[in-house]
LOMI-342295 format. One record per residue (C-alpha): residue number from 1; residue in three letters; x, y, z. Coordinates in steps of 0.02 Angstrom, whole numbers, plus 50000, padded with zeros to 5 digits. Each point is the difference from the previous one (the first is absolute). Layout:
BEGIN
(r NUM; ALA; (X; Y; Z))
...
This chain:
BEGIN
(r 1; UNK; (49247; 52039; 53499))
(r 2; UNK; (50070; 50099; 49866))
(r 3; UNK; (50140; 49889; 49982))
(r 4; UNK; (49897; 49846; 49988))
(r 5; UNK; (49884; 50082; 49872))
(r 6; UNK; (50179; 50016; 49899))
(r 7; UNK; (50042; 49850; 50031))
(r 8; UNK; (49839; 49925; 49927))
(r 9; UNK; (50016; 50101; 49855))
(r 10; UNK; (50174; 49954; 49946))
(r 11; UNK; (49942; 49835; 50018))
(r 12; UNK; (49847; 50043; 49887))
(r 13; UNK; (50110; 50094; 49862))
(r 14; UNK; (50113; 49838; 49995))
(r 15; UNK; (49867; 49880; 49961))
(r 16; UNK; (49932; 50102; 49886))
(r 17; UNK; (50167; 50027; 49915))
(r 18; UNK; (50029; 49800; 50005))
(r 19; UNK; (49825; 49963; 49923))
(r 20; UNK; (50036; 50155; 49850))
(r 21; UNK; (50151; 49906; 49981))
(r 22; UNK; (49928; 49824; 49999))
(r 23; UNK; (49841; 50067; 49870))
(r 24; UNK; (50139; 50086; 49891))
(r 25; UNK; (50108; 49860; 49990))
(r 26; UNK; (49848; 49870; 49965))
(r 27; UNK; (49937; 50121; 49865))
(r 28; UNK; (50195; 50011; 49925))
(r 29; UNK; (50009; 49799; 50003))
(r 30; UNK; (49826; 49969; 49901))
(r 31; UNK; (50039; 50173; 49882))
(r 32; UNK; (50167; 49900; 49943))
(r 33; UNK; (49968; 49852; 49845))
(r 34; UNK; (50046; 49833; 50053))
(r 35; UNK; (50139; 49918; 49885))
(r 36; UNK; (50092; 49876; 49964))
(r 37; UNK; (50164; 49966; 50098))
(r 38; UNK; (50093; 49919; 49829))
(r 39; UNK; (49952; 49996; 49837))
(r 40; UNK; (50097; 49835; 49972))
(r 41; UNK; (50019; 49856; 50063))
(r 42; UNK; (50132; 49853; 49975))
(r 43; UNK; (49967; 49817; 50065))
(r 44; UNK; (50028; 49822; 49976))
(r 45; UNK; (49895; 49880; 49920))
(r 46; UNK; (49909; 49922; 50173))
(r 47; UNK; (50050; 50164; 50090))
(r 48; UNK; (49876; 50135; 50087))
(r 49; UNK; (49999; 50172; 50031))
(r 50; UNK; (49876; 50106; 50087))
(r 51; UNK; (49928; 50174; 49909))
(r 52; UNK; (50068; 50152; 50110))
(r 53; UNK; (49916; 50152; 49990))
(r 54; UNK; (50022; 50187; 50067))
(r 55; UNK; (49858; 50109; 50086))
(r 56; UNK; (49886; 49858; 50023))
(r 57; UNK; (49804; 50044; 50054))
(r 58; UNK; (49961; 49929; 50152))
(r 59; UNK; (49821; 49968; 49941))
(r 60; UNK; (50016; 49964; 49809))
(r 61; UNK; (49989; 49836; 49937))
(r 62; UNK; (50128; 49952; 49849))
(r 63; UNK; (49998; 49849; 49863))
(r 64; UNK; (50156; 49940; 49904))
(r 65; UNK; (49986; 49925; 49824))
(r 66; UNK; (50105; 49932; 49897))
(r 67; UNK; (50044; 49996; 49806))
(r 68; UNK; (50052; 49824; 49980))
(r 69; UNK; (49967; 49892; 50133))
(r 70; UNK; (50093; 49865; 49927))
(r 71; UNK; (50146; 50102; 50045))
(r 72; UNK; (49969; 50071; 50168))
(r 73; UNK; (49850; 49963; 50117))
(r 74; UNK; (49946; 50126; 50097))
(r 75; UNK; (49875; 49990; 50144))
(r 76; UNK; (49884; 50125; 50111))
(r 77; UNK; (50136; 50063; 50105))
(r 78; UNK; (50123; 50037; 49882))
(r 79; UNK; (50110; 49851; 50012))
(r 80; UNK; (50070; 49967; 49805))
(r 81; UNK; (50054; 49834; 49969))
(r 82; UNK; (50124; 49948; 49846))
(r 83; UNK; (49912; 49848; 49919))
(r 84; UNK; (50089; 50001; 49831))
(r 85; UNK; (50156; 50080; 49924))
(r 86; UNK; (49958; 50190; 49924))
(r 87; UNK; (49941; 50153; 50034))
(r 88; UNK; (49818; 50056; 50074))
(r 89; UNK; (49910; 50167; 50040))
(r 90; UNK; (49903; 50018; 50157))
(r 91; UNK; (49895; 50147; 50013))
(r 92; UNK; (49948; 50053; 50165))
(r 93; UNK; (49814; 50083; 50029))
(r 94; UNK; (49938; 50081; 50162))
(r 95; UNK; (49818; 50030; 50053))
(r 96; UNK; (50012; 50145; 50125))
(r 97; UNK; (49846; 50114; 50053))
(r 98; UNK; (49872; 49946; 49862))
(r 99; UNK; (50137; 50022; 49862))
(r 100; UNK; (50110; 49868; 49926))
(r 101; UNK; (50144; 50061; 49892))
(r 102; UNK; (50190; 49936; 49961))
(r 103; UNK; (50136; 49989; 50109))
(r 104; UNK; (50137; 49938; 49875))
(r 105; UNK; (50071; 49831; 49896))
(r 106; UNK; (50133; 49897; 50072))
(r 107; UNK; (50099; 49926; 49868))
(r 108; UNK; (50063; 49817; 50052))
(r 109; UNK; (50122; 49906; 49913))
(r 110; UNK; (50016; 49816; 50068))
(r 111; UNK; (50180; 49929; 49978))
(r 112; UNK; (50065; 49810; 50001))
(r 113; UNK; (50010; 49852; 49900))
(r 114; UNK; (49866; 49867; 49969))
(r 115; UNK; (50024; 49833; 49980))
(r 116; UNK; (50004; 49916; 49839))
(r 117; UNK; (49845; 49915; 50023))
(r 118; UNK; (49914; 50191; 50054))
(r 119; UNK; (50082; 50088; 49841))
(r 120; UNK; (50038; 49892; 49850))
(r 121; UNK; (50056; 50118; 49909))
(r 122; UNK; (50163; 50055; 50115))
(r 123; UNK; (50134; 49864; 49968))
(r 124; UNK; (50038; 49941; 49824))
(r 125; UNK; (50081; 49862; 49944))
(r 126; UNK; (50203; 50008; 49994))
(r 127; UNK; (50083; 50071; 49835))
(r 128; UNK; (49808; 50049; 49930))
(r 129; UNK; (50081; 50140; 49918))
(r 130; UNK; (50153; 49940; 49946))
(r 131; UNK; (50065; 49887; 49858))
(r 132; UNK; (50010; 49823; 50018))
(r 133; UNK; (50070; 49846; 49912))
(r 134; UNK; (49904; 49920; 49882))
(r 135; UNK; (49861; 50130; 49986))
(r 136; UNK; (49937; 50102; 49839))
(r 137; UNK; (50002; 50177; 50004))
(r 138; UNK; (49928; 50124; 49895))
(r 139; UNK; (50064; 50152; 49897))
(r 140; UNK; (49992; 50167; 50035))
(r 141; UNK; (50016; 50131; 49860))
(r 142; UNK; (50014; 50196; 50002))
(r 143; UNK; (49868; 50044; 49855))
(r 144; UNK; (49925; 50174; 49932))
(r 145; UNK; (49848; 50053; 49963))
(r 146; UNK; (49927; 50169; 49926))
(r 147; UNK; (49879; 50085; 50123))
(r 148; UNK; (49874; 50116; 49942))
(r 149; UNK; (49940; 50071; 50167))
(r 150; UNK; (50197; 50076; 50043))
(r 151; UNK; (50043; 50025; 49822))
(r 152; UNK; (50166; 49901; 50012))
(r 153; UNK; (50065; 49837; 49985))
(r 154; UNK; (50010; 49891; 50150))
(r 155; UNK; (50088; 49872; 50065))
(r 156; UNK; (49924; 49820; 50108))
(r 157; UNK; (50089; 49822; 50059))
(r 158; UNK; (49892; 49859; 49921))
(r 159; UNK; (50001; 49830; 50101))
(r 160; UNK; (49989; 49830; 49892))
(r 161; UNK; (49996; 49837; 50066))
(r 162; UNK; (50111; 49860; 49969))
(r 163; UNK; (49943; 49927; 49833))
(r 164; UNK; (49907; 50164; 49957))
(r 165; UNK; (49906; 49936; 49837))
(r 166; UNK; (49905; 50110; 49898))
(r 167; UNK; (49885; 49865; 49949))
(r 168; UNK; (49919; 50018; 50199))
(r 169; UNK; (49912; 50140; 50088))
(r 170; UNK; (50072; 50038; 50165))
(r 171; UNK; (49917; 50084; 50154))
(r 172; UNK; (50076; 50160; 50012))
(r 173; UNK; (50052; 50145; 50151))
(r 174; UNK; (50050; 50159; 49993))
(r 175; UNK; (50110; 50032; 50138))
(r 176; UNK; (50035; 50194; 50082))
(r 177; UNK; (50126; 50072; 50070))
(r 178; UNK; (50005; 50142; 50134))
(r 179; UNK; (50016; 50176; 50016))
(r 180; UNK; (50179; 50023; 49988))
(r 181; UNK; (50030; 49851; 49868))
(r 182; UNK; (49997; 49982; 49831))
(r 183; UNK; (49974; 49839; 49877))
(r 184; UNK; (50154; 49935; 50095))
(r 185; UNK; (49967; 49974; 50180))
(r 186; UNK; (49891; 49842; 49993))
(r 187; UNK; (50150; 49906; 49940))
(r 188; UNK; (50077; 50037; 50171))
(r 189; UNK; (49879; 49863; 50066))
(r 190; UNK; (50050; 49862; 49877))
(r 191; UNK; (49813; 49965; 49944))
(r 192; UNK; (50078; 49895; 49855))
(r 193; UNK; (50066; 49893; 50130))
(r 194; UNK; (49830; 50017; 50127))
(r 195; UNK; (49880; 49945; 49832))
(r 196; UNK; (50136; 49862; 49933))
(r 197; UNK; (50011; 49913; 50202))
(r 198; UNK; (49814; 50000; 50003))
(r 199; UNK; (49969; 49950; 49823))
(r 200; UNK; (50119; 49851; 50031))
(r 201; UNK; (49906; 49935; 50148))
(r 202; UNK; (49826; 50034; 49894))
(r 203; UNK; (49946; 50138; 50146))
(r 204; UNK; (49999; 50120; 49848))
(r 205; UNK; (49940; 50027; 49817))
(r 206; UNK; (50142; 50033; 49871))
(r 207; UNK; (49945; 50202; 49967))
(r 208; UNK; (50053; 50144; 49912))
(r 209; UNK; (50057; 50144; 50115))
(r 210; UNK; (50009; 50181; 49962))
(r 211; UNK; (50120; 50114; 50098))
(r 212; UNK; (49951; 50175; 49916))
(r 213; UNK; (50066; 50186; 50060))
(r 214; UNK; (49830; 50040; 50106))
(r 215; UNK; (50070; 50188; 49983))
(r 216; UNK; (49885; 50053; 49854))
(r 217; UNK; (50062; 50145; 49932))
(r 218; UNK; (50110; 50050; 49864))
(r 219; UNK; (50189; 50026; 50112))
(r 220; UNK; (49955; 49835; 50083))
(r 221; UNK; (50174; 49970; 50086))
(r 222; UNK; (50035; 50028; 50189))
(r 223; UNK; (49955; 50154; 50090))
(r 224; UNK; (50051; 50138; 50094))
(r 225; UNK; (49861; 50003; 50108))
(r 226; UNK; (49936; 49820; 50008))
(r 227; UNK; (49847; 50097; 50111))
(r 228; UNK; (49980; 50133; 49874))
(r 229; UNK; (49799; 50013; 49939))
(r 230; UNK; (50077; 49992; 49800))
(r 231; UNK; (50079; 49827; 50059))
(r 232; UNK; (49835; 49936; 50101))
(r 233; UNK; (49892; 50077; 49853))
(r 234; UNK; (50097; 49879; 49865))
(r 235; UNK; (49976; 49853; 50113))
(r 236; UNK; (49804; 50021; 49992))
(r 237; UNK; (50023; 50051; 49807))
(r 238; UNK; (50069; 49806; 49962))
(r 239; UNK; (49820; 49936; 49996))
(r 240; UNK; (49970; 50062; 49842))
(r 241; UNK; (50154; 49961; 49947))
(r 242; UNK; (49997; 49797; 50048))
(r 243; UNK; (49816; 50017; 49913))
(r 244; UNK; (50034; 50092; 49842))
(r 245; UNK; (50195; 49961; 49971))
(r 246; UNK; (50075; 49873; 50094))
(r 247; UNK; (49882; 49874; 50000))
(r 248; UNK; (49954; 49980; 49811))
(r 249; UNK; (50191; 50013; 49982))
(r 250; UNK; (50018; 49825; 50103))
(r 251; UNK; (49840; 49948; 49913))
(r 252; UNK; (50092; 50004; 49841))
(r 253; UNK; (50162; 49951; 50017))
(r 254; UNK; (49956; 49855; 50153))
(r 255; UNK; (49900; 49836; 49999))
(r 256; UNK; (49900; 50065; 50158))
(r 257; UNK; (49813; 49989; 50041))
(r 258; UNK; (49888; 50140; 49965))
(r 259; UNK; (49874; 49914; 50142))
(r 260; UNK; (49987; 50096; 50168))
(r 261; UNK; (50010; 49834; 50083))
(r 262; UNK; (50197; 49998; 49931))
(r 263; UNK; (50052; 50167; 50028))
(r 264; UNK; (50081; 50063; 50156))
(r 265; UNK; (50049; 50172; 50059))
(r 266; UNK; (50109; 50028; 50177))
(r 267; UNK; (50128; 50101; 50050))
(r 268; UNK; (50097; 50058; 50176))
(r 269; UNK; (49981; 50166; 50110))
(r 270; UNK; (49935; 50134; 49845))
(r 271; UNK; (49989; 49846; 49867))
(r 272; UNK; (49890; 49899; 50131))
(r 273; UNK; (49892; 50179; 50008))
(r 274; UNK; (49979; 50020; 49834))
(r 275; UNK; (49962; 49797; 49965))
(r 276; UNK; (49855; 50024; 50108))
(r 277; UNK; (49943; 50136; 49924))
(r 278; UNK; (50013; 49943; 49820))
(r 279; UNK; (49922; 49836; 50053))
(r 280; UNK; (49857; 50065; 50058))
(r 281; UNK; (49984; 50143; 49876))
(r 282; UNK; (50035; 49880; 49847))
(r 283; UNK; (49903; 49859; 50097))
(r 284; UNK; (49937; 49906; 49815))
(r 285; UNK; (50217; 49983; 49969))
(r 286; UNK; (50069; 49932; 50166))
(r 287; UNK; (49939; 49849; 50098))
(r 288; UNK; (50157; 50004; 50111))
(r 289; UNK; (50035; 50144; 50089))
(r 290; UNK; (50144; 49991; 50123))
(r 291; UNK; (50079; 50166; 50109))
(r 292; UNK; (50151; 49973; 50097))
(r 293; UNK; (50026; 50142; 50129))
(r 294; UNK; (49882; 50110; 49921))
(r 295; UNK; (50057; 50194; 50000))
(r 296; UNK; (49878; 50124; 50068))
(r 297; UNK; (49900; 50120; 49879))
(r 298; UNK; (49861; 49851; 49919))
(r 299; UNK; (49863; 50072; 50149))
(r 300; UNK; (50018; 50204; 50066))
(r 301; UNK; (50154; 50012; 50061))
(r 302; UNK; (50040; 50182; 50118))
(r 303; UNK; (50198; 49972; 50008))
(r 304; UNK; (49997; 49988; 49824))
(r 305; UNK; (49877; 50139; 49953))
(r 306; UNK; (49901; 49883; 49892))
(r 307; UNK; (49832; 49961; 49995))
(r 308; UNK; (50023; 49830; 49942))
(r 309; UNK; (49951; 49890; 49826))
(r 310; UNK; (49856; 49915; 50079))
(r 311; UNK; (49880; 50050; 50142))
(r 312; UNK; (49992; 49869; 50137))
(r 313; UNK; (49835; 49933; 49902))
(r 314; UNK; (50080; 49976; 49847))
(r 315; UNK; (50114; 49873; 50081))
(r 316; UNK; (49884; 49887; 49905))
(r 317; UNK; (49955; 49867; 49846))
(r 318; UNK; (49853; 49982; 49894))
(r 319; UNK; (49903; 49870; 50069))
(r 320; UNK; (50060; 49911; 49838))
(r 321; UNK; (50165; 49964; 50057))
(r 322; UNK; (49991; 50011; 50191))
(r 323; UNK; (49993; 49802; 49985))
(r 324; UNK; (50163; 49987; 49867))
(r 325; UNK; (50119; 50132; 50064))
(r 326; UNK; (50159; 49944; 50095))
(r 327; UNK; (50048; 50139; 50130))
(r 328; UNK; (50181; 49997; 50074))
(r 329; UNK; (50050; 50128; 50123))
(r 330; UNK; (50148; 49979; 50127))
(r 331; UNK; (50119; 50099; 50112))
(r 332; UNK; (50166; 50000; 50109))
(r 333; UNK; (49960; 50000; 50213))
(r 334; UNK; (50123; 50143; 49992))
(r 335; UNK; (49980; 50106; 49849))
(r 336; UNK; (50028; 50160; 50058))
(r 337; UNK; (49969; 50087; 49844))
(r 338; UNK; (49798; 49935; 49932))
(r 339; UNK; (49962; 49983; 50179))
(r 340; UNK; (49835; 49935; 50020))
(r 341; UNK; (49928; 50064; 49814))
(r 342; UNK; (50014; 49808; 49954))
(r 343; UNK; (49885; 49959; 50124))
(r 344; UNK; (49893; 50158; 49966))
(r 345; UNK; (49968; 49917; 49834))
(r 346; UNK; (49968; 49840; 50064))
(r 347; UNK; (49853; 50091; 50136))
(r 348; UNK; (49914; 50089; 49848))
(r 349; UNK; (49992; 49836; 49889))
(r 350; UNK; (49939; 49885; 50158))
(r 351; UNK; (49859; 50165; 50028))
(r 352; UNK; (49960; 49957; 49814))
(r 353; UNK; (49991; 49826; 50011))
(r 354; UNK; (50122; 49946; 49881))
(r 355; UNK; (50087; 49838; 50027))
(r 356; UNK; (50190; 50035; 49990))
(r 357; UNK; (50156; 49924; 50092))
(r 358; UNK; (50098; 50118; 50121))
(r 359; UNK; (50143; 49959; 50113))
(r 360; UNK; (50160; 50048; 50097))
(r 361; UNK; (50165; 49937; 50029))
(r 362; UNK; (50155; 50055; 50102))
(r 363; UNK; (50088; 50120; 49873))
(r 364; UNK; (50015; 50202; 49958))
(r 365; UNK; (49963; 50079; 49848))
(r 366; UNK; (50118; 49889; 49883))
(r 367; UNK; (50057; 49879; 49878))
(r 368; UNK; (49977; 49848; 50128))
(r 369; UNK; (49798; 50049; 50022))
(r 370; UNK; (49991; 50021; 49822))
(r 371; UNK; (50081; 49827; 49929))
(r 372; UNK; (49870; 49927; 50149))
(r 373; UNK; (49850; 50078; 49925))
(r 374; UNK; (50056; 49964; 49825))
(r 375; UNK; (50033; 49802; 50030))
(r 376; UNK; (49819; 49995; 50090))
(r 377; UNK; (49924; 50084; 49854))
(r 378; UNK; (50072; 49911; 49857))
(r 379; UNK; (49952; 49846; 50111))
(r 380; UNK; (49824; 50057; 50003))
(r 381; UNK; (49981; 50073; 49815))
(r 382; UNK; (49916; 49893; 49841))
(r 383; UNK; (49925; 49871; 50115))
């Protein structure tokens, strides 16, 4: 008897064990947050991929939305689908026990090339930036100019037309260079060659362009530290330069327009940044506004310790010119330096409801992209 009664309770002391164990390890699993399995996500333009995730409640419910669904789809169980050529956030909720909070943001970058009739803007016609017999081109001229807001005399290319006549006004851009650049670098993408090809064919206005030093400070040549706050601080100083210097400079010595309608400002990577930004901040002087691979830093920006030159709101026009304003923003598939800031642009301006043009081709952060955007936009400019 005594041996069955210690039996029974060896048996009893297991159980109990098994079911301690069993409550502990249920209490462990539903103390531990559920996350995502990636943060990132890589597929091809038609391709799926399913949302994995770690320390999943058995009872919680969980939604899946997505930042551009024009890019990748996404539907109630998690299943992301690339629709279009870019980059897309989905942000993951779950609803457990009364309580709905964030489980994380899946960043989803779909990969492969459209078709020509899906993405006009991807193939361009042969030699488009290259010269060609029997074709005009313009004349490009290294000018100076005194600058009041660095203190020091500067130095900009000016672009004239073939013919260039005094006796007519001419549309005119001012066209920025990047972070690491100076007056120089636009000439590594031939735009005297890009504006004469599509002048020839009648695709573009004859223009004045202006390729000034976007690095507004006084020791304006290349520098050390091309990430250096001093460096990033000059690039957002230029406004007031192209507004109080540069501008009534070109005003006076070129036969260009002094009509927003024919005056154009764009620029690649930190040029593109600061083009939107002076475009919408001097919105009465631009009504072309074009931003090629657009550098991070124009909205709050944590990598770069900045809080940004406009709040997401401000991504805006006056009602005024929300109708006249010509907004150009494009990026490489594979830029591995802007990321998805381009498109982080395009989001707050489509949240503001301002009509603008934004698309992506097969490219990284370089010249190729660049020339692209800067054909489409001179195509597009003084119509």
């Amino acid at each position: 008897m005594a041996r069955k009664n210690c039996a029974i309770l060896i048996v009893l002391t297991l159980l109990l064990q098994i079911v301690t164990w069993n409550v502990f390890v249920d209490a462990d699993a539903a103390s531990r947050k559920t996350q995502l399995k990636k943060g990132k996500a890589r597929i091809q333009l038609g391709g799926s991929y399913s949302i994995a995730l770690k320390n999943k409640k058995k009872k919680a419910s969980y939604t899946y939305k997505s930042s551009n669904r024009k890019v990748a789809a996404v539907n109630k169980k998690g299943k992301v689908r690339g629709v279009g050529l870019g980059t897309a956030k989905i942000t993951v909720r779950q609803s457990w026990k009364k309580k709905t909070s964030k489980v994380g943001v899946l960043t989803v970058s779909v990969v492969g090339k459209k078709k020509e009739k899906d993405n006009p803007y991807a193939n361009l016609p042969s030699g488009y930036d290259e010269k060609k017999d029997g074709v005009a081109y313009g004349k490009l001229t290294e000018v100076q100019y005194d600058s009041k807001t660095t203190g020091a005399r500067r130095k900009c290319y000016v672009y004239t037309p073939p013919g260039y006549s005094a006796d007519q006004v001419y549309p005119v851009m001012y066209l920025l260079h990047g972070i690491g650049g100076t007056h120089t670098e636009w000439l590594g993408g031939n735009p005297s060659e890009v504006l004469g090809n599509l002048a020839s064919l009648g695709e573009a206005k004859p223009m004045v362009v202006v390729m000034p030093n976007v690095r507004a400070m006084k020791n304006d040549g290349y520098p050390s530290d091309v990430m250096s706050r001093e460096n990033i601080n000059a690039f957002d100083n230029f406004i007031n330069d192209l507004r109080d210097d540069l501008m009534p400079f070109i005003q006076a010595n070129y036969s260009v327009s002094d009509r927003r309608e024919e005056r154009a400002v764009a620029g690649l990577s930190m040029g593109g940044k600061e083009s939107l930004y002076i475009g919408i901040t001097l919105s009465s002087y631009f009504g072309y506004i074009g931003a090629f691979s657009p550098a991070p830093g124009l909205l709050s920006n944590t990598s770069l310790n900045s809080p940004g030159q406009l709040a997401p709101e401000e991504m805006t026009l006056p009602d005024e010119y929300k109708d006249s304003t010509f907004i150009m923003i494009c990026n490489g598939n594979n830029d591995g330096v802007v990321g998805e800031v381009p498109n982080s642009y395009h989001m707050a301006l489509e949240r503001n409801g301002i009509r603008h043009t934004y698309y992506t081709i097969d490219g990284g952060h370089d010249m190729n992209v660049w020339k692209n955007g800067l054909y489409h936009f001179a195509k597009a400019a003084f119509k």
